[in-house]
mmCIF file of the C-alpha atoms, coordinates in Angstrom:
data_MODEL
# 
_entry.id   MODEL 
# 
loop_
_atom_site.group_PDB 
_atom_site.id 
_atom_site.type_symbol 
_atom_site.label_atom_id 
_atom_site.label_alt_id 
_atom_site.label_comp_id 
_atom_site.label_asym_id 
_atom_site.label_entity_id 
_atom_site.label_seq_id 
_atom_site.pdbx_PDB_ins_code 
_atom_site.Cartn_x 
_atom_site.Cartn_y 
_atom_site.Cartn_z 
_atom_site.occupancy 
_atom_site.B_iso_or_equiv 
_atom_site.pdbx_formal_charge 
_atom_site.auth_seq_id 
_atom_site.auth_comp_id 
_atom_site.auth_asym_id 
_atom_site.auth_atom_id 
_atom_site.pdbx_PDB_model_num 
ATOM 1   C CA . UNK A 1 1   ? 0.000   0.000   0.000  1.00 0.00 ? 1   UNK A CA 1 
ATOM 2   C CA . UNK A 1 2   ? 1.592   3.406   -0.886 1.00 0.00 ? 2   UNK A CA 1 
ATOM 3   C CA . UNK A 1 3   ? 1.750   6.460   0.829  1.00 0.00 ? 3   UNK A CA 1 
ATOM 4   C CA . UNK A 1 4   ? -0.820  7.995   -1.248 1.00 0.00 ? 4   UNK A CA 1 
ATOM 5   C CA . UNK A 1 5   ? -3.576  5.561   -0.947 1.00 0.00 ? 5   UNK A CA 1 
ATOM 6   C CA . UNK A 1 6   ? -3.172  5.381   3.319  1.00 0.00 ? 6   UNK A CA 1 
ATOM 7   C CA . UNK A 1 7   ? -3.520  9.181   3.435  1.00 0.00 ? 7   UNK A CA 1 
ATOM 8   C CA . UNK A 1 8   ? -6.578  8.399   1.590  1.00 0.00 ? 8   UNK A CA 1 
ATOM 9   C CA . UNK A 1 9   ? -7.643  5.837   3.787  1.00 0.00 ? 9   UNK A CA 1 
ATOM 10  C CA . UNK A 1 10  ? -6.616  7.964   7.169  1.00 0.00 ? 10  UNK A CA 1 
ATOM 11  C CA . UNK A 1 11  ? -8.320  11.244  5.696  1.00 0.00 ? 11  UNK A CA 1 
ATOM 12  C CA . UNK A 1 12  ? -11.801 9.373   4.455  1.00 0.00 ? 12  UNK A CA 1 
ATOM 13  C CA . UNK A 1 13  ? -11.954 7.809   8.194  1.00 0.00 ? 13  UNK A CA 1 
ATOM 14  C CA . UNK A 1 14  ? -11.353 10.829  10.248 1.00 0.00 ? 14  UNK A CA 1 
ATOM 15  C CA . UNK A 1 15  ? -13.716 12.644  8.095  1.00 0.00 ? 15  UNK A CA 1 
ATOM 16  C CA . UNK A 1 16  ? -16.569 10.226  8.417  1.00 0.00 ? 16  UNK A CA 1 
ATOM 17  C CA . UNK A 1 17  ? -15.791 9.092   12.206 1.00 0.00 ? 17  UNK A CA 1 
ATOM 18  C CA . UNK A 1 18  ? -14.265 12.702  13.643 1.00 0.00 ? 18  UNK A CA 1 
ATOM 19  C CA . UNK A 1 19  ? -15.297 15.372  11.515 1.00 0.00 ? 19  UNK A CA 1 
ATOM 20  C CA . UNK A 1 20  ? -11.754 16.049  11.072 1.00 0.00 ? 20  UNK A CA 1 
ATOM 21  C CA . UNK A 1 21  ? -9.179  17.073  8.705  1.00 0.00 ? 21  UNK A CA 1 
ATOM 22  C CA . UNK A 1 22  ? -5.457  15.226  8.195  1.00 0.00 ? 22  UNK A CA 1 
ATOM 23  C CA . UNK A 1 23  ? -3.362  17.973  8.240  1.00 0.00 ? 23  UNK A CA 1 
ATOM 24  C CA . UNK A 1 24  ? -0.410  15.501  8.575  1.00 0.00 ? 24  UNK A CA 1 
ATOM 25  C CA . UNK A 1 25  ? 1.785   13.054  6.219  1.00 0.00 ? 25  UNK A CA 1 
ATOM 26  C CA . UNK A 1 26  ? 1.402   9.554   6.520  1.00 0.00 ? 26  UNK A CA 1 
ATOM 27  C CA . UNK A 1 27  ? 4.742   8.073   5.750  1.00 0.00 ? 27  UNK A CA 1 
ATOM 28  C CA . UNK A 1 28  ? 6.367   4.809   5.618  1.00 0.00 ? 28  UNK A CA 1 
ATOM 29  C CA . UNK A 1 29  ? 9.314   4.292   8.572  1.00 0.00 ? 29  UNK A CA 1 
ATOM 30  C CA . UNK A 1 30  ? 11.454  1.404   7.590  1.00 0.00 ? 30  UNK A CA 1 
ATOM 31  C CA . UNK A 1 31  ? 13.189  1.870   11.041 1.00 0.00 ? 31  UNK A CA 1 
ATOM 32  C CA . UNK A 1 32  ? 10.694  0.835   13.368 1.00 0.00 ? 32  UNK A CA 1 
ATOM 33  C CA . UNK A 1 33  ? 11.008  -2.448  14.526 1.00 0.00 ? 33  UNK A CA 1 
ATOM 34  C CA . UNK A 1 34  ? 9.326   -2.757  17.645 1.00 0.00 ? 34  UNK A CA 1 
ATOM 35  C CA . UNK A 1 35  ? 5.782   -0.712  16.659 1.00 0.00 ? 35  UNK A CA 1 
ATOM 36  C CA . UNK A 1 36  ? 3.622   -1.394  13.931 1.00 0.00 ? 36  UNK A CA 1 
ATOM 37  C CA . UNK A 1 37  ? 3.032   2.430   13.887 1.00 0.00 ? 37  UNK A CA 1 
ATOM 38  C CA . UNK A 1 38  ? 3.268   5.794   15.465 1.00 0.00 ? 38  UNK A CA 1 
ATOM 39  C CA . UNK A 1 39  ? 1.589   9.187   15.775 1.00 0.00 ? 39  UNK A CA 1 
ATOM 40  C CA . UNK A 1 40  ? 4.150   12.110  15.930 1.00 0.00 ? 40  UNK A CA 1 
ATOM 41  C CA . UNK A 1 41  ? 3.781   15.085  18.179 1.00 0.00 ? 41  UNK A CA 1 
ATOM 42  C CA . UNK A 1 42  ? 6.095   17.721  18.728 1.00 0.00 ? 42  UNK A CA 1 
ATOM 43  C CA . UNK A 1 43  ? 8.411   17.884  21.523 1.00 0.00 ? 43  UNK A CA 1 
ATOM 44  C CA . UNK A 1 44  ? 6.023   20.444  23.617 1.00 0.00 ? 44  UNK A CA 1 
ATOM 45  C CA . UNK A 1 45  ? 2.912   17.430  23.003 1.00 0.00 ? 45  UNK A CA 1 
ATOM 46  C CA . UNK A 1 46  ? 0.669   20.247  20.941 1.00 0.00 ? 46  UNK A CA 1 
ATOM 47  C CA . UNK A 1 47  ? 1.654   19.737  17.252 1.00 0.00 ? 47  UNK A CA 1 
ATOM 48  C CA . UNK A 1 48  ? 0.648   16.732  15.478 1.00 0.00 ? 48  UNK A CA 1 
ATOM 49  C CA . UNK A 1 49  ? 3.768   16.154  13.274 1.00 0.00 ? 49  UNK A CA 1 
ATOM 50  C CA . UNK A 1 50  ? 2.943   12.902  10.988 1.00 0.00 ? 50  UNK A CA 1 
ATOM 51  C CA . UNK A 1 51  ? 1.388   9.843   11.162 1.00 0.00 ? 51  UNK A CA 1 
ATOM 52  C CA . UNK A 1 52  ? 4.098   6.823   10.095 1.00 0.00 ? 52  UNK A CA 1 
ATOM 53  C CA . UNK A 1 53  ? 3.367   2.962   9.877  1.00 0.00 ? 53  UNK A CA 1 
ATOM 54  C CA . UNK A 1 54  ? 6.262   0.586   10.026 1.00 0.00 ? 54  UNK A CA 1 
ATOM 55  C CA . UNK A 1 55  ? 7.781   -0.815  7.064  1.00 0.00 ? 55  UNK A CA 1 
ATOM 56  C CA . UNK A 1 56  ? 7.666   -4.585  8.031  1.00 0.00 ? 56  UNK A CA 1 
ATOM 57  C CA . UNK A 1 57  ? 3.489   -3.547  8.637  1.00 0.00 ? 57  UNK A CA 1 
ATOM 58  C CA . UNK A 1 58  ? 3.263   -2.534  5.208  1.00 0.00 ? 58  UNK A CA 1 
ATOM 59  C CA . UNK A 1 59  ? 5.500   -5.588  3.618  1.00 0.00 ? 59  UNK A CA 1 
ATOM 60  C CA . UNK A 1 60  ? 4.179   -8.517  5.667  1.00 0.00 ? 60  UNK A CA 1 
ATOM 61  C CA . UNK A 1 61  ? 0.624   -7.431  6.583  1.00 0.00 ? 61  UNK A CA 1 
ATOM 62  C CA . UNK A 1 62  ? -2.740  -7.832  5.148  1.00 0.00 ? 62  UNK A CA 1 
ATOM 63  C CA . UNK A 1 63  ? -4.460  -4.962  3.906  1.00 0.00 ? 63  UNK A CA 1 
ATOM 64  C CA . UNK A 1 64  ? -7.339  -5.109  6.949  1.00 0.00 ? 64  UNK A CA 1 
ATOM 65  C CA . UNK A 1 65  ? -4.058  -5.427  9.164  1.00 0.00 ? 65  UNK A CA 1 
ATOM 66  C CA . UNK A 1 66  ? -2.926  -2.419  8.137  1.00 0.00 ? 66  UNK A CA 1 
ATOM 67  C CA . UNK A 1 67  ? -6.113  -0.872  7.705  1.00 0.00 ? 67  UNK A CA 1 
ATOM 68  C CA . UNK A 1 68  ? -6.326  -1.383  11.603 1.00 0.00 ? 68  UNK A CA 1 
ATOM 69  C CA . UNK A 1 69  ? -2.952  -0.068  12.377 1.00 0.00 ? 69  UNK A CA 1 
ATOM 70  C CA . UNK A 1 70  ? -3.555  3.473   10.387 1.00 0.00 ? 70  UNK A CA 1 
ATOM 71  C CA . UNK A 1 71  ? -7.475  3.435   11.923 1.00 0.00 ? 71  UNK A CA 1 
ATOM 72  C CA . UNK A 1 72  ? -5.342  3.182   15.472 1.00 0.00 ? 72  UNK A CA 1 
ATOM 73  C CA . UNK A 1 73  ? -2.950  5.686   14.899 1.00 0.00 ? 73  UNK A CA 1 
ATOM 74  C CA . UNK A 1 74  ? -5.829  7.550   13.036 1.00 0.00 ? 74  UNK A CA 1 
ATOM 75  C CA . UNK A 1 75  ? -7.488  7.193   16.593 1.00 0.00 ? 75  UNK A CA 1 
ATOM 76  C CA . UNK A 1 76  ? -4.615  8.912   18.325 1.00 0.00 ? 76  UNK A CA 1 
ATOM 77  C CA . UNK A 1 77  ? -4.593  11.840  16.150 1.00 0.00 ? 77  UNK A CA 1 
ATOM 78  C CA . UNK A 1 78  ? -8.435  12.744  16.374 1.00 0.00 ? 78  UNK A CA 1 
ATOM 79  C CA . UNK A 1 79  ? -8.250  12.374  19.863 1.00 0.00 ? 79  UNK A CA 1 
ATOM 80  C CA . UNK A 1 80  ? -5.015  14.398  20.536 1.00 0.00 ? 80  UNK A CA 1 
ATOM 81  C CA . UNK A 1 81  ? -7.037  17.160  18.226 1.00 0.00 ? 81  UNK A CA 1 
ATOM 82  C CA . UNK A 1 82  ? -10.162 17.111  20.238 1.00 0.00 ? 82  UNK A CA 1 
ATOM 83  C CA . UNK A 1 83  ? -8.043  16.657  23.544 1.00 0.00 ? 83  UNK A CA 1 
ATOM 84  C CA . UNK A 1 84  ? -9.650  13.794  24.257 1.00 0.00 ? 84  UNK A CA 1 
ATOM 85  C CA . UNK A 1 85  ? -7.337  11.322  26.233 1.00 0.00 ? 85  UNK A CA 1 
ATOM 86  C CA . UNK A 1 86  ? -5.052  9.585   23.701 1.00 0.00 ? 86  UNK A CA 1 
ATOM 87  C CA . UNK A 1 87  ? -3.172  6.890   25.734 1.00 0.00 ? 87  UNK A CA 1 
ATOM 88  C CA . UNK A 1 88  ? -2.905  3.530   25.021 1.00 0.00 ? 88  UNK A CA 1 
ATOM 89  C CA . UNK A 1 89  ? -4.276  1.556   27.778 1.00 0.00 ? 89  UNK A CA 1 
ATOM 90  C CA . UNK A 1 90  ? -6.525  4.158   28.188 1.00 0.00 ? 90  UNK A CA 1 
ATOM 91  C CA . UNK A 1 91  ? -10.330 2.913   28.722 1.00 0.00 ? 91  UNK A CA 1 
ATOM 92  C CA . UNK A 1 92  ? -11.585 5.710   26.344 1.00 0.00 ? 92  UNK A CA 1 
ATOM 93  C CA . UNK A 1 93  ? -9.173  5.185   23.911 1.00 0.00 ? 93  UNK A CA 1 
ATOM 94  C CA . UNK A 1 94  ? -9.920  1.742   23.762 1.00 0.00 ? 94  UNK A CA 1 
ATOM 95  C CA . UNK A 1 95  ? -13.122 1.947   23.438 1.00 0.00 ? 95  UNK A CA 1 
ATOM 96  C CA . UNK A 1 96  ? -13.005 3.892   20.882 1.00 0.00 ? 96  UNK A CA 1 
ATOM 97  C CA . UNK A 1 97  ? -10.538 1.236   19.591 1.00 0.00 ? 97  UNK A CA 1 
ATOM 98  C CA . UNK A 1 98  ? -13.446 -1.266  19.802 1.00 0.00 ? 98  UNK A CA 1 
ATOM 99  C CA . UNK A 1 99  ? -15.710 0.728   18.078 1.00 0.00 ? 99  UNK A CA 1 
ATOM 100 C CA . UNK A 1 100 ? -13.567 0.930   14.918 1.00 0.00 ? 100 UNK A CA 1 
ATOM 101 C CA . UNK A 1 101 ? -12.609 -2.181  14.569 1.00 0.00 ? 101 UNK A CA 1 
ATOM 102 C CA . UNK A 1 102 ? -8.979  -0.823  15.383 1.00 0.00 ? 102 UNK A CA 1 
ATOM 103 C CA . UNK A 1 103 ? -6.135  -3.495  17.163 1.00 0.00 ? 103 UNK A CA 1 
ATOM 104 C CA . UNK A 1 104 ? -5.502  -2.540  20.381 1.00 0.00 ? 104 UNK A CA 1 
ATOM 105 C CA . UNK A 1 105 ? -1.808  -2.367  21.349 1.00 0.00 ? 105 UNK A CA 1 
ATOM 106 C CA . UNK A 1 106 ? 0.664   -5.171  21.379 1.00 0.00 ? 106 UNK A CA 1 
ATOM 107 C CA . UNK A 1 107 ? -2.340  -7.129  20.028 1.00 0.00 ? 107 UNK A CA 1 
ATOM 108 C CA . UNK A 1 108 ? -0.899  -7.716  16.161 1.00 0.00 ? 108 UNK A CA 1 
ATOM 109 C CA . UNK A 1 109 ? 1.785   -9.625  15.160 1.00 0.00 ? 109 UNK A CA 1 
ATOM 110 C CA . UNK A 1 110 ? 3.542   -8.621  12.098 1.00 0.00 ? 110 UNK A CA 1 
ATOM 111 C CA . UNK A 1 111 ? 6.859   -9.443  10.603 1.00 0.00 ? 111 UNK A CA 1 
ATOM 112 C CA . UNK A 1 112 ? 9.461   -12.090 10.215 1.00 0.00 ? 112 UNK A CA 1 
ATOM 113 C CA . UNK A 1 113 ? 10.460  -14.076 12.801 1.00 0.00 ? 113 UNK A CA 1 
ATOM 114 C CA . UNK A 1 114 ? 13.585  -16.566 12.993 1.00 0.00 ? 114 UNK A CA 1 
ATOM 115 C CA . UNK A 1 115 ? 12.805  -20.151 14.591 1.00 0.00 ? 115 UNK A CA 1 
ATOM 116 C CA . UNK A 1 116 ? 15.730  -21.669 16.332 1.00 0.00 ? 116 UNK A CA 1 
ATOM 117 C CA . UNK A 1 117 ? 16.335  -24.468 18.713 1.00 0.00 ? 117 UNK A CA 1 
ATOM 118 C CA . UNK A 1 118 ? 18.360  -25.184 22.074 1.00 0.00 ? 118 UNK A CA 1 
ATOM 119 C CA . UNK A 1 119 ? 21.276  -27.425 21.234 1.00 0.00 ? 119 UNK A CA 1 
ATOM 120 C CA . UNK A 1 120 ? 21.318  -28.634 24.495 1.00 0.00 ? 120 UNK A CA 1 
ATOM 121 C CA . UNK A 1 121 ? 18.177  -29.257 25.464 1.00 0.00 ? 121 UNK A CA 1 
ATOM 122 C CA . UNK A 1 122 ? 15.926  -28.762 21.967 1.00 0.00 ? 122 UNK A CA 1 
ATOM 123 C CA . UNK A 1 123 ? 13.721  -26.232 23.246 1.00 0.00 ? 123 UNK A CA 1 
ATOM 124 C CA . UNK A 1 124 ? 12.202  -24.177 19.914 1.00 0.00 ? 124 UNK A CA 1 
ATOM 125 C CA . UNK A 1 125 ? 11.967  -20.326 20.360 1.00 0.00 ? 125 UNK A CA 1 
ATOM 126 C CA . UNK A 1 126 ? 11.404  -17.414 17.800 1.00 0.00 ? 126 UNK A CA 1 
ATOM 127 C CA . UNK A 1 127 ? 12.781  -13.706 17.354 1.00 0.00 ? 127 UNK A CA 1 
ATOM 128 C CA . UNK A 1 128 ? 12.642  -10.799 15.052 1.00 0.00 ? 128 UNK A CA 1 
ATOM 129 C CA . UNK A 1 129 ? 16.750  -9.892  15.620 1.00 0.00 ? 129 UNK A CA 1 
ATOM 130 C CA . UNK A 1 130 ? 17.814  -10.316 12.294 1.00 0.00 ? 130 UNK A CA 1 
ATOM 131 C CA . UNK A 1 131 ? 21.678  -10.764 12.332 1.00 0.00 ? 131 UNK A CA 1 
ATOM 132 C CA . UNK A 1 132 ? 20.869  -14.329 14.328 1.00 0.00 ? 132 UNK A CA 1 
ATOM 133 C CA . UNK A 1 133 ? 20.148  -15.623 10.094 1.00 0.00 ? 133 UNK A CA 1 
ATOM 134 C CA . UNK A 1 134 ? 23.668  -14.230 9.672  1.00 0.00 ? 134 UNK A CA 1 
ATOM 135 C CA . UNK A 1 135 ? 25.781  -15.088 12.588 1.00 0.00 ? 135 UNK A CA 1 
ATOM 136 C CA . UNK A 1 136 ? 23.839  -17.525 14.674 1.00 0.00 ? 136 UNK A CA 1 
ATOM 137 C CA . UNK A 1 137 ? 27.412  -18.772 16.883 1.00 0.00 ? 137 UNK A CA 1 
ATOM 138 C CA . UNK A 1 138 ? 27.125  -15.468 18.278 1.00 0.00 ? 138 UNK A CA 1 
ATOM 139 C CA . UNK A 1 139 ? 23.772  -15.588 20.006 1.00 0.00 ? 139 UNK A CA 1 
ATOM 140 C CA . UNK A 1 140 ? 22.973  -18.288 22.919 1.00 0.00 ? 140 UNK A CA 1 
ATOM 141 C CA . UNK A 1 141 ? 19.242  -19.037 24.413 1.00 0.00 ? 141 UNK A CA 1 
ATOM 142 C CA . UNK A 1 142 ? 17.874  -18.044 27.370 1.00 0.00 ? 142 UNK A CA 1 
ATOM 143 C CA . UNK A 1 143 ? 17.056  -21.590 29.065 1.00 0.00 ? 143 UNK A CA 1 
ATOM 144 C CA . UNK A 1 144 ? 20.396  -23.384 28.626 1.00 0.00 ? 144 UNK A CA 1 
ATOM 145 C CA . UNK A 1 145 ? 23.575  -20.566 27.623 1.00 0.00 ? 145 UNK A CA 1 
ATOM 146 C CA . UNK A 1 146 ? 23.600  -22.978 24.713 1.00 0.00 ? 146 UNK A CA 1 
ATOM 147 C CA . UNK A 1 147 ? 24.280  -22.427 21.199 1.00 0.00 ? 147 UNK A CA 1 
ATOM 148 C CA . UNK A 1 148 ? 21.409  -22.372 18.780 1.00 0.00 ? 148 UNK A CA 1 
ATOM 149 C CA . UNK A 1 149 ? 20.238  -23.865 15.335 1.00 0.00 ? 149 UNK A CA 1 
ATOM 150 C CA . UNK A 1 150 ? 18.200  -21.735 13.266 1.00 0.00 ? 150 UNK A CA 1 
ATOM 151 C CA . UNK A 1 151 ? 15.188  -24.356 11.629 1.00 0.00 ? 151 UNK A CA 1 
ATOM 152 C CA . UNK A 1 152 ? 13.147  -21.710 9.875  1.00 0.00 ? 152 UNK A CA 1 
ATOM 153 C CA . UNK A 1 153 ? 11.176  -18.283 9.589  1.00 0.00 ? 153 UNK A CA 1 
ATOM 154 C CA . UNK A 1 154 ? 8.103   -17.353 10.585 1.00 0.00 ? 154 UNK A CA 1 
ATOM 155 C CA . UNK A 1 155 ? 5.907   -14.464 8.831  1.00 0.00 ? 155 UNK A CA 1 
ATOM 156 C CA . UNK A 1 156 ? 3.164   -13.435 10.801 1.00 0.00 ? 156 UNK A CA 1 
ATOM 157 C CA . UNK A 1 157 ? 0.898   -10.816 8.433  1.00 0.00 ? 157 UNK A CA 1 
ATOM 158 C CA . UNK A 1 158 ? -1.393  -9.591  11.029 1.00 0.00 ? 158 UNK A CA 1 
ATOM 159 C CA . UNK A 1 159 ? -4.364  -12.450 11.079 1.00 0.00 ? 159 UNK A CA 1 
ATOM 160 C CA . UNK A 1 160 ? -2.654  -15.214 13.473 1.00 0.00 ? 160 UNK A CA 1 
# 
């Protein structure tokens, strides 16, 4: 999905739902790696700066998944403008979460994941650090202090 078509998305939902205007960009950020998303205020929390969704969202995720990331950072936004709450966690925030069909946080996976094993005592684990495909003598697990075989990847795209 391009740039063009989520402002497009972002600005037809805050219309309908909030009766407001983006006045923001909605970029692409291929350096976030632990959020799906963000909504971008400036340092004194009163301008809205941008909306950006995460590369990996936009690569491995279905459309609806990242329909419901930009409706959740969308959220943020319209609620920051009205000054309305905006936290995550928050119980009016998440309602209104609920009542867009928008994930809640932490509640999507998406991305690649690398599988591995314990070579001491076989225990299969996952993670999203990518240099373990490259230099997997390097890293150890968590149970054992062991060494690790990498069996796979895993995608997750925002439905399991």
């Amino acid at each position: 999905m391009s740039e063009e078509e989520l402002k497009k998305i972002a600005s037809e939902f805050l219309s309908k739902n909030y009766n407001i205007e983006l006045n923001v960009p909605v970029l692409r950020n291929n350096r976030l790696r632990t959020t799906l998303g963000r909504f971008v205020i400036s340092s004194d929390k009163k301008t809205p700066l941008r909306i950006e969704i995460a590369g990996n969202t936009l690569d491995y995720g279905t459309d609806k998944a990242i329909i419901g990331v930009l409706k959740h950072e969308c959220i943020h936004y319209a609620l920051h403008l009205k000054g309305e709450s905006s936290t995550d966690g928050h119980p009016y925030f998440e309602s209104e979460l609920k009542k867009h069909d928008a994930p809640s946080t932490r509640s999507t996976r998406i991305g690649k994941n690398y599988v591995f094993t314990c070579n001491a005592c076989g225990k299969e684990n996952e993670t999203r650090i990518k240099q373990l495909n490259r230099t997997p003598y390097r890293y150890r697990t968590t149970c054992c202090n062991a060494k690790l075989t990498i069996i796979g990847e895993r995608i997750y795209d925002g439905t399991n």
